[in-house]
C-alpha positions in Angstrom: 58.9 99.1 70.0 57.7 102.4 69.0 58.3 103.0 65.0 61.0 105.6 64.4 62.3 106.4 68.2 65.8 105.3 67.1 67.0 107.8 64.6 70.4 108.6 62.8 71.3 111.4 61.0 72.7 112.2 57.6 76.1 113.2 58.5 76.9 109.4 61.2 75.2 107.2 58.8 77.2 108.8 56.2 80.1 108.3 58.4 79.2 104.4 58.8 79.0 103.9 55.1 82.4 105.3 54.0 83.3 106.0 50.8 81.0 105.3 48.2 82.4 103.6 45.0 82.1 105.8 41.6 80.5 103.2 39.6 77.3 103.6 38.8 74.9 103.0 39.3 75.3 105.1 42.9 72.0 104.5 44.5 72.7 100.5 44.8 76.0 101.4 46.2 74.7 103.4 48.8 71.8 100.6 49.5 74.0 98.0 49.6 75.8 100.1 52.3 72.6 100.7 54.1 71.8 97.0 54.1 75.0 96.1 55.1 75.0 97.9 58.0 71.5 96.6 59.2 73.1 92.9 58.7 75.9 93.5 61.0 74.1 94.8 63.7 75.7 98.5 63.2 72.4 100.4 62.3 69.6 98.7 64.4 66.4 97.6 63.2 63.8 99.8 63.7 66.0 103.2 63.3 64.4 105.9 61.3 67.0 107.1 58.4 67.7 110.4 58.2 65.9 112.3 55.3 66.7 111.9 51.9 67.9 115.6 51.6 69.9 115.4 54.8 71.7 111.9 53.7 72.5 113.2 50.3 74.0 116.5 51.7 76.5 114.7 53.8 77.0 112.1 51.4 77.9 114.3 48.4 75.6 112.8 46.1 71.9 114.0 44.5 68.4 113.9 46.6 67.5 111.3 43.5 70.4 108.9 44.3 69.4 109.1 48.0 65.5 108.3 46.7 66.4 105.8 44.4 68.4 103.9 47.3 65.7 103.4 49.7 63.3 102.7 47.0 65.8 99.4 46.5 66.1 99.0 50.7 62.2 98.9 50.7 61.7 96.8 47.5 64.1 94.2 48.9 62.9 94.4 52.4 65.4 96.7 54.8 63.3 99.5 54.9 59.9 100.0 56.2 57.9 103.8 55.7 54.7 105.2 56.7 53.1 108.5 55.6 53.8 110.9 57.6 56.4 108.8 60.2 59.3 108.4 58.1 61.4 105.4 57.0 62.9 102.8 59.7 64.9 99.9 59.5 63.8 96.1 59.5 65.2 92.8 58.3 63.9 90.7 55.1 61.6 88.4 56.4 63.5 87.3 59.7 61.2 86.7 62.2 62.9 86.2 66.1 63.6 83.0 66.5 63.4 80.4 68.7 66.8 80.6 70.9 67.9 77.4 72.8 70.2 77.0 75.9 73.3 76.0 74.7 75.9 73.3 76.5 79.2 72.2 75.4 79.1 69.7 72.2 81.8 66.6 73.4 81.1 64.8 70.3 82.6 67.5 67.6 85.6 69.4 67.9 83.8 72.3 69.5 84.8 76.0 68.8 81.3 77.0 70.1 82.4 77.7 73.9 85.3 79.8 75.0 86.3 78.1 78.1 90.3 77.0 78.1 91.7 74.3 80.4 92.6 74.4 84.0 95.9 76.7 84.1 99.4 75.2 85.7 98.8 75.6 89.4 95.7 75.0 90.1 95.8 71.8 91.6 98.3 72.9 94.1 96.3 75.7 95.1 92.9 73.3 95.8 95.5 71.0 98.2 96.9 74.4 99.7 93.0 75.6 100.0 91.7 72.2 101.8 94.5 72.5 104.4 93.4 76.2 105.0 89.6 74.8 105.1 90.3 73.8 108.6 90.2 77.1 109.9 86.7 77.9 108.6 84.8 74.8 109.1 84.2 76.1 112.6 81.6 78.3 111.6 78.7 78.3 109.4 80.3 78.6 105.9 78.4 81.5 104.6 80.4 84.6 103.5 77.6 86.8 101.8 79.9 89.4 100.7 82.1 86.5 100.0 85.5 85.5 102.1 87.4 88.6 103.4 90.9 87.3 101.8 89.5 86.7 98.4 88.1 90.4 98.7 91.8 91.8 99.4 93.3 89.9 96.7 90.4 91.1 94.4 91.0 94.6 95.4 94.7 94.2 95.1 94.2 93.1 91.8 92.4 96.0 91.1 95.3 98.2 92.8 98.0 96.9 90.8 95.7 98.1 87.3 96.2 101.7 88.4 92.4 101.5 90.0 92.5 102.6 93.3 90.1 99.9 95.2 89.0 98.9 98.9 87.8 95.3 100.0 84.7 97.0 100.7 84.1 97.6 97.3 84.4 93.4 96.2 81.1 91.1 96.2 81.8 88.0 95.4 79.5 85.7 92.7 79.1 82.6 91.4 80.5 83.9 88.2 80.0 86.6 86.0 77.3 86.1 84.4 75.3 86.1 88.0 77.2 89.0 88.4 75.3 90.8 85.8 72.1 88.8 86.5 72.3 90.6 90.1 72.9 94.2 88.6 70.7 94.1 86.2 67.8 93.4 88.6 68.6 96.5 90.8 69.5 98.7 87.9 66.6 98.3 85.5 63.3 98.0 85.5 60.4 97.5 83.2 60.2 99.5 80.1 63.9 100.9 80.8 66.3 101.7 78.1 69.5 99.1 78.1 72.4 100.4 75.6 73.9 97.2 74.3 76.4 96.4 72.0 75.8 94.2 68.2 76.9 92.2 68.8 77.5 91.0 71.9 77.8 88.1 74.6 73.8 87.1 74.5 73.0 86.1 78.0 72.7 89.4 79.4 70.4 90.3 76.7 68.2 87.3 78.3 68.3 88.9 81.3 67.3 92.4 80.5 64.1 90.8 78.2 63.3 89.0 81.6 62.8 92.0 83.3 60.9 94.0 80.2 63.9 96.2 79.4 63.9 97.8 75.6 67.4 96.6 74.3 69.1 99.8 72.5 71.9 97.8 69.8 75.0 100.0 69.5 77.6 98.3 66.4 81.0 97.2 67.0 83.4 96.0 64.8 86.7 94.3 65.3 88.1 97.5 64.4 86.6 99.2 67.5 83.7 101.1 68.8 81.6 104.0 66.5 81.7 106.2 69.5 80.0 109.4 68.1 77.0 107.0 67.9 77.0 105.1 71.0 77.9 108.6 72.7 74.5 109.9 70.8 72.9 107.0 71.8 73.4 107.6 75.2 72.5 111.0 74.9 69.3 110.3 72.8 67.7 107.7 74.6 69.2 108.5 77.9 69.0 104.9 78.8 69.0 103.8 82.7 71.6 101.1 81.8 74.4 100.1 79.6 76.3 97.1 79.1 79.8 96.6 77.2 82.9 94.7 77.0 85.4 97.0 76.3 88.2 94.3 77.2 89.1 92.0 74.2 85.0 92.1 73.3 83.3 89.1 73.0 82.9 88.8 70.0 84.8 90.5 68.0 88.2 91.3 70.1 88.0 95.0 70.2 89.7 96.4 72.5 88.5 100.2 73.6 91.3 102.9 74.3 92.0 104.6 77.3 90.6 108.0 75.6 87.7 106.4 74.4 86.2 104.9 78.1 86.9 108.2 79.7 84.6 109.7 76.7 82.1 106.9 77.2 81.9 107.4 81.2 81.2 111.2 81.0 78.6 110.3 78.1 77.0 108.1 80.8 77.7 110.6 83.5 75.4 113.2 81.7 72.7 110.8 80.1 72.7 110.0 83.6 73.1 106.0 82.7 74.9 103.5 84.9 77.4 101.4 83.4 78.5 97.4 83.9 81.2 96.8 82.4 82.3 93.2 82.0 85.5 92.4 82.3 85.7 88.5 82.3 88.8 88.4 79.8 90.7 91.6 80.7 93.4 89.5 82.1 94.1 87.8 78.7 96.3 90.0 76.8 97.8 87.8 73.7 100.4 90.5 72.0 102.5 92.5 74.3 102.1 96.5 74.9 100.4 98.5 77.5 96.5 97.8 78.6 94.7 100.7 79.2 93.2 100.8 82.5 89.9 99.8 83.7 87.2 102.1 82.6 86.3 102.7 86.2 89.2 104.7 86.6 87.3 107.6 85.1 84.4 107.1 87.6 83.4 110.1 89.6 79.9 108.7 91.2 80.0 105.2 91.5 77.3 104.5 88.4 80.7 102.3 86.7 79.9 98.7 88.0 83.2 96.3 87.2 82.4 92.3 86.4 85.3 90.4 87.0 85.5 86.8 86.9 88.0 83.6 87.6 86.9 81.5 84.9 88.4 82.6 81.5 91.8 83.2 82.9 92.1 80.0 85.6 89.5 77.8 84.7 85.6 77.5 83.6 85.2 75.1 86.7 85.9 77.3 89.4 82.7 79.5 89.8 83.9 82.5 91.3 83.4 85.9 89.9 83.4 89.4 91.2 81.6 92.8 91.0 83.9 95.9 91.9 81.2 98.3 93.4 80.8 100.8 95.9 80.0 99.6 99.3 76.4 100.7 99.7 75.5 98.6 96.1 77.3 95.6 97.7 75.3 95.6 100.4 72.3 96.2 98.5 73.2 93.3 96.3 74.1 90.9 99.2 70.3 91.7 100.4 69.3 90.2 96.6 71.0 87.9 96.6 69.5 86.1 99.5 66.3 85.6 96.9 69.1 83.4 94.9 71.7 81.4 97.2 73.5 82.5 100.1 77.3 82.7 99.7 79.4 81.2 96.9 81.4 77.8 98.3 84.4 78.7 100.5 86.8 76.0 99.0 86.6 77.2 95.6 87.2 81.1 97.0 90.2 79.9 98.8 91.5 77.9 95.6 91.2 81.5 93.5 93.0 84.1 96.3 96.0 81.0 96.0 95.7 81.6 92.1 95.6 85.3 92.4 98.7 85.4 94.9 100.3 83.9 91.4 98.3 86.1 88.8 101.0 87.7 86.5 102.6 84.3 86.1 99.4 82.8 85.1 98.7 85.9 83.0 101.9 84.8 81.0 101.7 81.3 80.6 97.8 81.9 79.7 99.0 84.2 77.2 101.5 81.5 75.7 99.1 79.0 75.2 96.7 81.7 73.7 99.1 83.1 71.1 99.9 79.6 70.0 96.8 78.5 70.0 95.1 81.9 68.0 98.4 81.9 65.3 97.4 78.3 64.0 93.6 79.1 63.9 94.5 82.0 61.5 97.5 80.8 59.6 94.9 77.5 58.8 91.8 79.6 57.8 94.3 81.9 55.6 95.1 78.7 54.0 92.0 76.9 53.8 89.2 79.5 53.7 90.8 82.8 52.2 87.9 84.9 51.2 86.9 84.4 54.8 87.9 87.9 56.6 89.2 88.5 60.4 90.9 91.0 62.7 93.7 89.5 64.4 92.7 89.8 68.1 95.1 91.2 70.5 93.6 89.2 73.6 90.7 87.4 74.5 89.2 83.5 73.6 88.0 83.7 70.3 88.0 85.0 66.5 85.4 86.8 64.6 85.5 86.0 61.2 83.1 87.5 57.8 81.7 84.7 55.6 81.6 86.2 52.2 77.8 84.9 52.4 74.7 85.6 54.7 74.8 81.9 55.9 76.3 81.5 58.9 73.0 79.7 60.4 72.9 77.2 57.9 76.8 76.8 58.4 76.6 76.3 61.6 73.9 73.1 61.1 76.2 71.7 58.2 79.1 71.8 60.9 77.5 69.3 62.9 77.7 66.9 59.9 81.3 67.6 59.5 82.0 67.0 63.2 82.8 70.7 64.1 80.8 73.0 66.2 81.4 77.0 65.7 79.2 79.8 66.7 76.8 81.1 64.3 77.2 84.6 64.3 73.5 85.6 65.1 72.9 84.5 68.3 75.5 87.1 69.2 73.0 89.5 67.5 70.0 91.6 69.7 67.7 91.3 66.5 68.5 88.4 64.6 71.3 90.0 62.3 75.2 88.9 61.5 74.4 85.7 59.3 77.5 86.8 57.6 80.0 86.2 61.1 81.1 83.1 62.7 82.4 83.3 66.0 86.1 80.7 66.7 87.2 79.7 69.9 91.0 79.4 70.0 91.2 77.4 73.4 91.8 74.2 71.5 95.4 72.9 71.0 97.1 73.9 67.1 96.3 70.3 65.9 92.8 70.4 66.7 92.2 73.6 65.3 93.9 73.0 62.0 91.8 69.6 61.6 88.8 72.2 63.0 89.4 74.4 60.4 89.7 71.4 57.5 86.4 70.2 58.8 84.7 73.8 58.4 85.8 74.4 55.2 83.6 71.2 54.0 80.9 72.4 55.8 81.4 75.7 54.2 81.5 74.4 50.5 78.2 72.1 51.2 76.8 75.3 52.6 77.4 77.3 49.6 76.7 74.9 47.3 73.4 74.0 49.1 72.1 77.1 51.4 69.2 76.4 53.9 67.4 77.9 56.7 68.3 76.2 60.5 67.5 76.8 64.1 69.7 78.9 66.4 71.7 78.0 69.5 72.9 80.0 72.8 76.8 79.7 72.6 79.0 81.1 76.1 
């Protein structure tokens, strides 16, 4: 990472900080601002803050206020400066951690993975895909570009959304997150700018390290997307690749508006950055009113690349996912993928175009069991933990809550002792930030997540009571 080549200026970080509260004194408002913002992933490490003349201008306040504040960001380590280079964010003494692969916990109520059950129908649609296996076992069983009736009812799908869509355009995966795995490699190379989202869902962030990528954090809140800085971060670092859920976001459960993805396209469009967009949990709307449509509905020139998968809204066990593309990347991505595996299974492909035949059905029971499901998760940590803070989500698998503490790590390790299992919010974090998040599954039934919930407050109260530093885990 070279020191200072992410910058923000006075008027956006004055933006991100909001109004300043007129007690004095003003500088440790401001610095606690600052510091906030480098916590929760909103202001990346190593960004260089705008001058002190520049921040106090747009903030409305004196030069000596604006000095005095990053005098307290560098006494208490958020802010690092050179002679001559400026002054850049960094994190007090976090180094980056040893990060684990993560598998479900069966031995605590887990709220770490956001995988729901098998929907109503599925068994009937493996029986009705084993009688239509007959007519394929004649042949050799590989479908690179994956079987030509799951590609219709993809594109369909697709269709139906308001997104114009050809089978041609459909490769079929072994999930999504292969799905991005495969992209990435064609997309980026070493030493390649990746705009990325803080936080975000961390495996793709693997991915991109893997193939020597500089990650470029971009914050979201529950509340939405800052888009005059991710727009300037496209246009600044003029990355090759981005990656965003703008779909009920893992984590937090924004949801981006139909104004804001046809900004964010024609920002890509000009920085000349291609875009994957995952859209695992599009499908799984909670509260009623109109979705906007997918962002590759404002695609001109085929850089919008469309993740789609099976799992969140039929079932984690059925390995199917999907990239919407145009046909000459699916053909270039069929030719990678031969350096993987050669075709995902046929019976599980047949099993999802059944499910898909059924999909706005599925899409309302799903939703049911959802809304259930996310109401008694909130309605016990209202009760139980009230200083605890959360955006209701309008759709999507899990909650995003603020700890009034930096201690979700430590949390997270207590939990275990409690016999609950949440998500520590930093592992959803590109540099080791958001020790004050947790992230919730809802897929659990009420009952389990109230006694979830009863558990986690005791962890929370040892926590506080007796903070510590833990390892981190990979959650899904």
């Amino acid at each position: 990472m070279v020191v200072g080549e992410r910058r923000i200026n006075g008027h956006l970080l004055a933006r991100l900080i909001g109004a300043i509260p007129r007690t004095r004194p003003y500088y440790l408002a401001v610095a606690r601002a600052i510091s906030g913002l480098v916590l929760d992933g909103r202001v990346p490490t190593h960004t260089r803050l705008p001058a002190e003349r520049d921040l106090a201008t747009a903030l409305g306040v004196s030069r000596n206020t604006v000095t005095a504040a990053y005098a307290w960001l560098r006494e208490n380590g958020y802010l690092d400066s050179r002679q001559g280079a400026g002054s850049w964010t960094v994190l007090p003494g976090v180094g980056a951690g040893g990060l684990a692969p993560f598998v479900p916990d069966t031995e605590h109520i887990d709220l770490g993975v956001a995988a729901p059950p098998a929907i109503d129908g599925l068994r009937t649609a493996a029986r009705l895909a084993g009688e239509q296996l007959a007519a394929h076992v004649g042949g050799q069983g590989y479908a690179p570009l994956g079987l030509p009736e799951l590609r219709h009812a993809v594109a369909r799908r697709y269709v139906e959304r308001g997104l114009p869509t050809t089978p041609e355009q459909i490769f079929v995966t072994n999930g999504a997150q292969q799905a991005v795995a495969l992209l990435m490699e064609l997309l980026v190379g070493p030493g390649d700018g990746v705009v990325v989202e803080s936080p975000t869902y961390p495996h793709p962030l693997d991915t991109a390290r893997h193939l020597g990528a500089r990650l470029r954090p971009v914050g979201v809140s529950p509340r939405g997307w800052e888009m005059e800085y991710l727009l300037d971060a496209l246009r600044q670092w003029r990355p090759a690749l981005a990656y965003l859920i703008p779909d009920f976001h893992n984590p937090t459960g924004a949801l981006m508006d139909d104004g804001q993805r046809a900004e964010l396209v024609a920002g890509a469009r000009r920085a000349g950055t291609a875009l994957i967009i995952d859209e695992s949990v599009a499908e799984l709307a909670i509260d009623s009113g109109e979705q906007p449509a997918p962002v590759a509905v404002h695609d001109t020139d085929g850089r919008v690349h469309t993740v789609g998968s099976a799992a969140k809204l039929l079932w984690g066990g059925l390995r199917i996912g999907w990239i919407r593309t145009t046909p000459p990347m699916a053909a270039r991505l069929m030719a990678l993928r031969q350096r993987f595996d050669l075709a995902s299974p046929v019976l599980e492909q047949l099993t999802v175009t059944h499910l898909l035949s059924d999909v706005m059905r599925i899409r309302a029971e799903r939703s049911r069991q959802l809304r259930r499901n996310r109401d008694a998760l909130a309605a016990a940590l209202r009760e139980r933990l009230p200083d605890w803070e959360f955006v209701l989500p309008e759709g999507g698998l899990v909650l995003w809550a603020r700890l009034p503490h930096p201690v979700a790590s430590t949390l997270g390790e207590n939990a275990h002792r409690h016999g609950v299992h949440p998500a520590p919010g930093p592992v959803f974090g590109a540099e080791g930030t958001l020790e004050h998040y947790v992230r919730l599954a809802y897929t659990q039934p009420p009952e389990i997540l109230v006694d979830a919930v009863r558990r986690l407050a005791g962890a929370y109260a040892d926590t506080v009571a007796r903070p510590a530093p833990t390892p981190r885990e990979l959650y899904v």
